[in-house]
KEDO-721972 format. One record per residue: residue in one letter; x, y negated, z of N, C-alpha, C in turn. Coordinates in Angstrom, 1 decimal, padded with zeros to 4 digits. Example, Ala and Ser with C-alpha at 12.3 -4.5 7.8 and 13.67 -1.06 7.14 Angstrom:
2
A,013.2,005.7,007.8,012.3,004.5,007.8,013.2,003.3,007.8
S,012.8,002.2,007.1,013.7,001.1,007.1,012.9,000.0,007.9
# end
This chain:
151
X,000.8,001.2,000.0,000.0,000.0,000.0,000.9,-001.2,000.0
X,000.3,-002.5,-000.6,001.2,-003.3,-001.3,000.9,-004.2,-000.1
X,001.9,-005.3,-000.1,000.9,-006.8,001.2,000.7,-007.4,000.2
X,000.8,-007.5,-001.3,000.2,-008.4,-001.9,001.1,-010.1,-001.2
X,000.9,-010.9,-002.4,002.0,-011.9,-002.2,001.4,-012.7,-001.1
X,000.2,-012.9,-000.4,000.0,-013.8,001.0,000.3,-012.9,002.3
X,000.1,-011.8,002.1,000.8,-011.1,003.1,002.3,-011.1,003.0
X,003.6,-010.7,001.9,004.5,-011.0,002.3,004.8,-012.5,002.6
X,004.4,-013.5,002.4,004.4,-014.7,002.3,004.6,-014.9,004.0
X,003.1,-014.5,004.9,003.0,-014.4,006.1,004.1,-014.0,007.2
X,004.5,-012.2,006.7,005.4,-012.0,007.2,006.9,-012.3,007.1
X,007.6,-013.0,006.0,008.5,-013.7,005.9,008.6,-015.0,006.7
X,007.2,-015.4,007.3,007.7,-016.9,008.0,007.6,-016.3,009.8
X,007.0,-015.2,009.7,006.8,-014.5,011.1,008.4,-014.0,011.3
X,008.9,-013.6,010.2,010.6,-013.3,010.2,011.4,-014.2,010.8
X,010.9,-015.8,009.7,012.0,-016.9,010.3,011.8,-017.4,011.5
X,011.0,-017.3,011.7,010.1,-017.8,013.2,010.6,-017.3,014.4
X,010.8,-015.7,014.3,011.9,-014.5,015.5,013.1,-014.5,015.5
X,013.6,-015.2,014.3,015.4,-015.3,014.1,015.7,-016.2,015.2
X,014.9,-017.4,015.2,015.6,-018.3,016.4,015.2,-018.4,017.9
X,014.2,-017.0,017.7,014.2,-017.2,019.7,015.2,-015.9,020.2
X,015.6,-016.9,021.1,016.1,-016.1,022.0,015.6,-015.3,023.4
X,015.3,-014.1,023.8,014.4,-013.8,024.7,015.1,-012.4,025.6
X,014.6,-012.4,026.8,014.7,-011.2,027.2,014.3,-010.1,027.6
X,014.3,-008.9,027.1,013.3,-007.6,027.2,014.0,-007.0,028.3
X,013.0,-005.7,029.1,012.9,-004.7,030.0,013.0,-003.6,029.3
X,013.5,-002.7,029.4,013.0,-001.6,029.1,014.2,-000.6,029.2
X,013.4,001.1,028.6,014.2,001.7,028.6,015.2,003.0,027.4
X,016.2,003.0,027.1,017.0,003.9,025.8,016.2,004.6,025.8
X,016.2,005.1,024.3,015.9,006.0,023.7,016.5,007.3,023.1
X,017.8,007.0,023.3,019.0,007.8,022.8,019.8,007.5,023.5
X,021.0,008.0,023.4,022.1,007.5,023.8,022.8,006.5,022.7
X,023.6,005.5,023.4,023.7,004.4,022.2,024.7,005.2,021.3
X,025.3,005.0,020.2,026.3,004.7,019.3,027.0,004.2,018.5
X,028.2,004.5,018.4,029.4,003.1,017.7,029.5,003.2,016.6
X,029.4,002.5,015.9,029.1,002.6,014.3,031.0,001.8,013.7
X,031.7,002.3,013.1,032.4,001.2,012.5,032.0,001.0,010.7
X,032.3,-000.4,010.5,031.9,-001.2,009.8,033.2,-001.2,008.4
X,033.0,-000.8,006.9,034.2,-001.1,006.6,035.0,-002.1,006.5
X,034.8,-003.1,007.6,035.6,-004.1,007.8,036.3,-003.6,009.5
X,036.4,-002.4,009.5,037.0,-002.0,010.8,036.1,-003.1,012.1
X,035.2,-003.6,011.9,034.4,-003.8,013.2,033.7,-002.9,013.6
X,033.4,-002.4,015.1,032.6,-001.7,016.1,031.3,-002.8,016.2
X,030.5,-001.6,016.0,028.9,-001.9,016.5,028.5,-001.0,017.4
X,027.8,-001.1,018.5,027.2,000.2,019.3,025.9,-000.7,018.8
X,025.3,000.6,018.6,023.6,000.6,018.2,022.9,001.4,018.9
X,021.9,001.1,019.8,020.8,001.8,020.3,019.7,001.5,020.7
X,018.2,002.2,020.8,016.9,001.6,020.7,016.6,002.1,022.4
X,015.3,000.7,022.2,014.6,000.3,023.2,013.6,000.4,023.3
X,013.2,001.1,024.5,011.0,001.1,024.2,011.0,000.2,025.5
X,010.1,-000.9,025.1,009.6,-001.6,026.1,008.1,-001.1,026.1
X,007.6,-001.1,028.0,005.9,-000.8,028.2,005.7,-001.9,028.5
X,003.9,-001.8,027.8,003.0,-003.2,028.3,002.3,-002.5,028.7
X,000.9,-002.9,029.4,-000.1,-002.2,029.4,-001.2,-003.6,029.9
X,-002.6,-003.5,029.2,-003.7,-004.5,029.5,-004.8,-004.1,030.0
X,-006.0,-004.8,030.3,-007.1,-004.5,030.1,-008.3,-005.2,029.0
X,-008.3,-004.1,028.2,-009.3,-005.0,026.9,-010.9,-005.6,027.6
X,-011.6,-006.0,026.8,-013.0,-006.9,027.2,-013.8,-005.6,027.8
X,-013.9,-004.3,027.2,-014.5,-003.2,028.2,-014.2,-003.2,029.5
X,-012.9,-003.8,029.8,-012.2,-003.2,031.1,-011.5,-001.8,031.3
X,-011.0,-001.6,030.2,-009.9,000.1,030.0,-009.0,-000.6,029.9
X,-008.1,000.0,030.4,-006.5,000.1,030.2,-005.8,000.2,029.6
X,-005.4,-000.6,028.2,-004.8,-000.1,027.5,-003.0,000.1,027.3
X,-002.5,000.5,027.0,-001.1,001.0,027.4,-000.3,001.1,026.3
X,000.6,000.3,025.3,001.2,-000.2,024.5,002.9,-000.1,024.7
X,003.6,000.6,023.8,004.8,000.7,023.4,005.6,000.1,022.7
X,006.6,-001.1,022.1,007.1,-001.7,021.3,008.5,-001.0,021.6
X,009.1,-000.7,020.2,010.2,-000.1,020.1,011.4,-001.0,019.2
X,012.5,-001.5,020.0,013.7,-002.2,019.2,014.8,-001.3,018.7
X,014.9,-001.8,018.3,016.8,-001.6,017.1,017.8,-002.4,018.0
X,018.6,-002.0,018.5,019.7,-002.9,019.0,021.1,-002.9,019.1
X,021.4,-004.0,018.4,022.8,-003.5,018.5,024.1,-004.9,019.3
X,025.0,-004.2,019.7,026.0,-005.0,021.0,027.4,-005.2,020.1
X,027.6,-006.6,018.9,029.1,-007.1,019.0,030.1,-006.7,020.0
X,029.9,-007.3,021.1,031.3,-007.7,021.9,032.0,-006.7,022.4
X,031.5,-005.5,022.6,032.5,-004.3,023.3,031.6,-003.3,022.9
X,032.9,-002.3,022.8,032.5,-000.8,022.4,032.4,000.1,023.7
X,033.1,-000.7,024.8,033.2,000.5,026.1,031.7,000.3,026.8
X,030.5,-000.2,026.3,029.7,000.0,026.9,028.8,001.0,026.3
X,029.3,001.5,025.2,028.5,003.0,024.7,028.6,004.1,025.6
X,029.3,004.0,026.8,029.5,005.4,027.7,028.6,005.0,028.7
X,027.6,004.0,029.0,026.8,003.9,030.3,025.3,003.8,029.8
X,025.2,003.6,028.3,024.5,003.4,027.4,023.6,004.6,026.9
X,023.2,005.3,027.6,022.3,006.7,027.9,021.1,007.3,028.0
X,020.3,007.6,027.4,019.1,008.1,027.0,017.9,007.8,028.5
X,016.8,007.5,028.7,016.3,007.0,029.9,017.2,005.7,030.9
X,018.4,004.8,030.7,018.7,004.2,031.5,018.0,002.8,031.5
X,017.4,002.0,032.2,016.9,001.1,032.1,017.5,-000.1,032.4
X,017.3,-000.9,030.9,018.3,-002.0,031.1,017.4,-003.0,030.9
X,018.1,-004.6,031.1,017.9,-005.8,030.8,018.4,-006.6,029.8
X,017.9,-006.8,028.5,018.8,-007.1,027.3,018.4,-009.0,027.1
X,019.4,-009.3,026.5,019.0,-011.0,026.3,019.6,-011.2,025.1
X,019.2,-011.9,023.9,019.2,-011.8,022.6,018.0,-012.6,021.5
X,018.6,-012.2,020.8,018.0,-012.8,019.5,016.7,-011.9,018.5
X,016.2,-011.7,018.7,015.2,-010.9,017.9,014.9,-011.2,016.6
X,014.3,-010.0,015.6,014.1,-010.6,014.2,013.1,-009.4,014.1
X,012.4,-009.3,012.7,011.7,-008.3,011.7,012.2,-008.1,010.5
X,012.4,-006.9,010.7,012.6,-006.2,009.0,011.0,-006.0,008.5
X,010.6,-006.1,007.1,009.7,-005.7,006.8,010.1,-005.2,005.7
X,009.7,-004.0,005.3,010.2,-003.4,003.8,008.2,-002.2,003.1
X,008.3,-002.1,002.2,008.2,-001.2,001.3,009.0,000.2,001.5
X,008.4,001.3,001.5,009.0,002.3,001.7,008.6,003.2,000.0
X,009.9,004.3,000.1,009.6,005.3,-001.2,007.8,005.4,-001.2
X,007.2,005.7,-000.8,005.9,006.2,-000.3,004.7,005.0,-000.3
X,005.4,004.0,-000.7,004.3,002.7,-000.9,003.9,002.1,000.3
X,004.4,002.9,001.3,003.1,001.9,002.2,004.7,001.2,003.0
X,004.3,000.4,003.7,004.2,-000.5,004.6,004.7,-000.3,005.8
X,006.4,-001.0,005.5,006.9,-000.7,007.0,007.5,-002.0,007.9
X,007.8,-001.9,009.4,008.5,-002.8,010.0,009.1,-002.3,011.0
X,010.0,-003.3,011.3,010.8,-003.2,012.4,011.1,-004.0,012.8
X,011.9,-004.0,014.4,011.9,-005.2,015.4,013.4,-005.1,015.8
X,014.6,-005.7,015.4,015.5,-005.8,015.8,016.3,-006.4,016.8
X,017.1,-006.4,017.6,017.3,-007.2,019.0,018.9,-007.0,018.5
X,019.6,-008.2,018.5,020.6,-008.2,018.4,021.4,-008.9,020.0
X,021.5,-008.2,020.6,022.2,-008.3,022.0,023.5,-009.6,022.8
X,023.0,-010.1,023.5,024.0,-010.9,023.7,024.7,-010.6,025.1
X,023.9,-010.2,025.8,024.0,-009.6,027.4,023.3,-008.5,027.8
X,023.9,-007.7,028.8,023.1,-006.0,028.8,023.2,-006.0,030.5
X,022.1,-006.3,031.2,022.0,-005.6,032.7,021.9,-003.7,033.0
X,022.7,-003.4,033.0,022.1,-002.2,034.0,021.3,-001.8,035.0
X,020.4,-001.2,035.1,019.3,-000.8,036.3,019.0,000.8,036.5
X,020.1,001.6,035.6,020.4,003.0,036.1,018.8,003.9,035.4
X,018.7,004.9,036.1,017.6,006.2,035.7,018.5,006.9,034.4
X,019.5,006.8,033.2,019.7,007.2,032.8,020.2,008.6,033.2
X,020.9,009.7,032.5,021.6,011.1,032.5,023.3,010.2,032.7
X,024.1,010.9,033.5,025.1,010.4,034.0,026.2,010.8,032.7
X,027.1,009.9,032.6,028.5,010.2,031.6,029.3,011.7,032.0
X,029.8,012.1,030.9,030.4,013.7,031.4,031.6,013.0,031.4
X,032.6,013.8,032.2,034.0,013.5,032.1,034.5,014.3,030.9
X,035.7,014.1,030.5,036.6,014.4,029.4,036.5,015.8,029.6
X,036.3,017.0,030.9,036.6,018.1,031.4,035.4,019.3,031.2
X,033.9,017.5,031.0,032.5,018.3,030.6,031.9,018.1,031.8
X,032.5,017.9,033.1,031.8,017.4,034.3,031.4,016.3,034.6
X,030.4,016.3,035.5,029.8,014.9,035.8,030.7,013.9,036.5
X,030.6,013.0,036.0,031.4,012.0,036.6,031.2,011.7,038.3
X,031.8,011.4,039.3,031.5,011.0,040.5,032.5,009.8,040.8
X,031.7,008.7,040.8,032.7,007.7,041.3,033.0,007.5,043.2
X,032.2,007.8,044.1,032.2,008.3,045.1,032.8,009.4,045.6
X,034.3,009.0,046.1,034.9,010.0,046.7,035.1,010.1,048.1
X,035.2,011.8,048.1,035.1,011.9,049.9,036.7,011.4,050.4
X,036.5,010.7,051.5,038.1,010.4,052.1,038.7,011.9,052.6
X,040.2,011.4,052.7,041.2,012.5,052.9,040.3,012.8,054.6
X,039.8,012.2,055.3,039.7,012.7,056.6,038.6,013.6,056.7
X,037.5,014.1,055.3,036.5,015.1,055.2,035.8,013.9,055.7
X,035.2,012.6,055.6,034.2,012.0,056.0,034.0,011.6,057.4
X,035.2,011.9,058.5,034.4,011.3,059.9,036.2,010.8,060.2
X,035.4,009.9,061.2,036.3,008.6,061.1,035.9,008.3,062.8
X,037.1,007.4,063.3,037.2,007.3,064.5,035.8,006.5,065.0
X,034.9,005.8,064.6,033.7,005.1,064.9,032.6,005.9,065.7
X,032.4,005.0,066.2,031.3,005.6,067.6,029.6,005.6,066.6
X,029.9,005.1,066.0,028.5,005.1,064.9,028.1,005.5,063.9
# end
């Protein structure tokens, strides 16, 4: 299905319109991220975002709403290892829309978040070590844990 020229018309100014805000989403991965290099030898880590909404329409039901981003992080590559399937982060960025025609005629889009800042807020699956074990950054002291303290 075509948008016909006032539909793309529409969505090309809904495009220019999300290029220039900048905004911050909640939410949580969907994959684990990944580092893409670029034939200009630049790193990209790319990974998607499902943000939840949820309302109540004029019936008074509940409705419960999914938006899914594209995202991807310039400035460093070492944060693809904390960047993990369920971890919930806080992203701040630039948003846009792709809209395209697909083989199949119909009618596609997408919502891209190009990253400027990344909070952590954890739930993800933890990094393995090089060994295949789970990482523990909490180590037990040499004294097995008890210590001269009355408390």
């Amino acid at each position: 299905m075509l948008l016909g020229q006032a539909g793309e018309k529409k969505v090309n100014k809904m495009v220019s319109q999300l290029k220039l805000k900048i905004m911050n989403i909640i939410g949580r991965l969907t994959r684990d991220a990944q580092i893409s290099t670029l034939p200009s030898d630049k790193q990209v880590v790319n990974f998607s975002v499902a943000v939840n909404d949820s309302y109540s329409n004029k019936q008074g039901e509940r409705v419960e709403h999914t938006e899914y981003f594209n995202c991807a992080y310039w400035i460093s590559t070492n944060v693809a290892k904390v960047l993990t399937k369920g971890t919930l982060v806080e992203l701040t960025g630039r948003v846009s829309a792709r809209a395209w025609i697909g083989g199949d005629g119909e009618a596609h889009a997408a919502l891209n978040f190009h990253t400027s800042q990344i909070k952590l807020y954890g739930g993800g699956k933890r990094p393995q070590t090089e060994a295949g074990g789970i990482s523990n950054n909490s180590a037990v002291p040499a004294n097995n844990g008890k210590d001269d303290l009355p408390f």
